[in-house]
C-alpha angles and dihedrals in degrees: 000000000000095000101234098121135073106194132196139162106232097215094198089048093039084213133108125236139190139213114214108205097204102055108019092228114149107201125163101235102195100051087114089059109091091182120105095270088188134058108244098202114192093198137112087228104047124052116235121230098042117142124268086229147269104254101194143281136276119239116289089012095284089144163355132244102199122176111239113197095276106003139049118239134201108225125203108214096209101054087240098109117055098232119260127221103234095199101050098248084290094132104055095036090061106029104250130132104225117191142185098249103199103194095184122080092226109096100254125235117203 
């Protein structure tokens, strides 16, 4: 990690955004995602709008890997990159929540 992001899930937006420190630039990186980024729980116990999940980096902080609701994306930080479903769309065409399982206990870059 090179330290240049902040990065946050905005639960009224459903979109997440990054801060970039360098220059100071605030930009939402997942507008192009048209998937439920968020998991809209209709349960007392669970509050509804959380995010799916931020999977991990790639290495020097080229991208992103964030949980949809069903699928995984490849975010570029910098808005430059449209983002890719790395899953193909599989997941919400089917139904299934697919999900980056880390079974280490180190933080993994791509």
């Amino acid at each position: 990690f090179t330290g240049k992001y902040i990065i946050w899930f905005d639960s009224e937006e459903k979109q997440w955004l990054d801060y970039n420190i360098v220059s100071g630039v605030v930009r939402i990186i997942t507008a192009g995602i048209k998937s439920s980024l968020a998991e809209e729980s209709t349960s007392l116990n669970r509050p509804a709008n959380i995010p799916s999940g931020l999977v991990g980096w790639y290495k020097n902080d080229s991208a992103i890997i964030i949980q949809a609701r069903y699928d995984l994306w490849k975010v570029d930080p910098e808005g430059n990159e449209s983002p890719i479903n790395l899953c193909h769309g599989i997941g919400l065409k089917t139904t299934t929540w697919l999900r980056w399982m880390n079974f280490t206990q180190e933080p993994r870059l791509f």
